[in-house]
C-alpha positions in Angstrom: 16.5 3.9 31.4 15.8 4.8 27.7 18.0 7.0 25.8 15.9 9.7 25.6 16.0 9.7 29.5 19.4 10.2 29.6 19.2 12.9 27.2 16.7 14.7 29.0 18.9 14.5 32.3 22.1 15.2 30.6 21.4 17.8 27.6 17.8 18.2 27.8 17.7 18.2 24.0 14.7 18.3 22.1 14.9 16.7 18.9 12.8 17.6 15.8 12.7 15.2 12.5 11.6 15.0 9.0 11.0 11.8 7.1 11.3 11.1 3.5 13.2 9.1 0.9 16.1 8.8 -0.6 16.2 8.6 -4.6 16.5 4.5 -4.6 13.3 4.6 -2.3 15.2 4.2 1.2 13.6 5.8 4.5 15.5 8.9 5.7 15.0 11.0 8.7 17.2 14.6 8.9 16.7 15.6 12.6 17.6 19.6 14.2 17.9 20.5 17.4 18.3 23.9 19.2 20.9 22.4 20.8 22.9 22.5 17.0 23.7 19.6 14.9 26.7 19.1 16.2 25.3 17.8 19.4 23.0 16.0 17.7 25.3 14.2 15.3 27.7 13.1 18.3 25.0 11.5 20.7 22.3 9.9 18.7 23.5 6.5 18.2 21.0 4.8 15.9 22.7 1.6 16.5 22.8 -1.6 13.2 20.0 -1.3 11.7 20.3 2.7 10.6 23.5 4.2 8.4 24.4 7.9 10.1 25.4 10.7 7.9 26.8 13.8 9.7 28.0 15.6 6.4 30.0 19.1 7.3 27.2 21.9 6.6 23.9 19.7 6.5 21.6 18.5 9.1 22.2 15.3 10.2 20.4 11.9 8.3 19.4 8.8 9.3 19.2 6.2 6.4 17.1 3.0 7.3 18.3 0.0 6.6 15.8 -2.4 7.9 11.9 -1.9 8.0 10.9 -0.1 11.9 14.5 0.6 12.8 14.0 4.8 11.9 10.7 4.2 14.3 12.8 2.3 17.0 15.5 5.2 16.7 12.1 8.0 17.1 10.8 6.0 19.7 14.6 5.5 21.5 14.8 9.5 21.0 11.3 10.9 21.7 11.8 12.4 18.5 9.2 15.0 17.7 8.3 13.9 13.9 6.9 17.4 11.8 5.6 17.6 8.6 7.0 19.6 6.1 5.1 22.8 6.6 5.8 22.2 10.2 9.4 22.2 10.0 10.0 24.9 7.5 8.4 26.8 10.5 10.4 25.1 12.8 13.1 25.9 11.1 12.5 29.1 10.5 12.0 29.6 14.1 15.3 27.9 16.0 17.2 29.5 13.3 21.0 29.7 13.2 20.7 27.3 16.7 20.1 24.6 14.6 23.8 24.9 12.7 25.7 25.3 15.9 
């Protein structure tokens, strides 16, 4: 059973990313949640290959480390990847949930 299925049968969370870089060029991902970022930040494991940062008042990020881990950890996840206009709204829309 994938992790995703275990999510979906013990929080049914629904994850939400954003991808982008770091200054020295790095893949990141920052994920939300309705569920809040604490939840988030205590049951995504993204295992060697990605460095977690769960920094007090920011959404949790997900640093790559090696090329395809962050699209092993989306596919591990069923993360639902937005664009930038797409998450704003997102955002926008889940609203103080996300900080929880």
């Amino acid at each position: 059973m994938c992790r995703r299925a275990i999510f979906d049968i013990i929080l049914h969370m629904t994850l939400y990313g954003l991808t982008g870089f770091t200054h020295s060029g790095a893949r990141i991902l920052t994920l939300m949640s309705p569920q809040g970022r604490a939840v988030v930040a205590e049951h995504v494991r993204p295992g060697t290959d990605v460095i977690a940062y769960a920094d007090a008042g920011m959404l949790p990020r997900y640093q790559e480390k090696r090329s395809g881990a962050l699209a092993r950890l989306v596919a591990d996840y069923d993360i639902v990847v937005l664009s930038k206009p797409q998450w704003d709204r997102m955002k926008a829309a889940l609203g103080d949930r996300i900080w929880g």
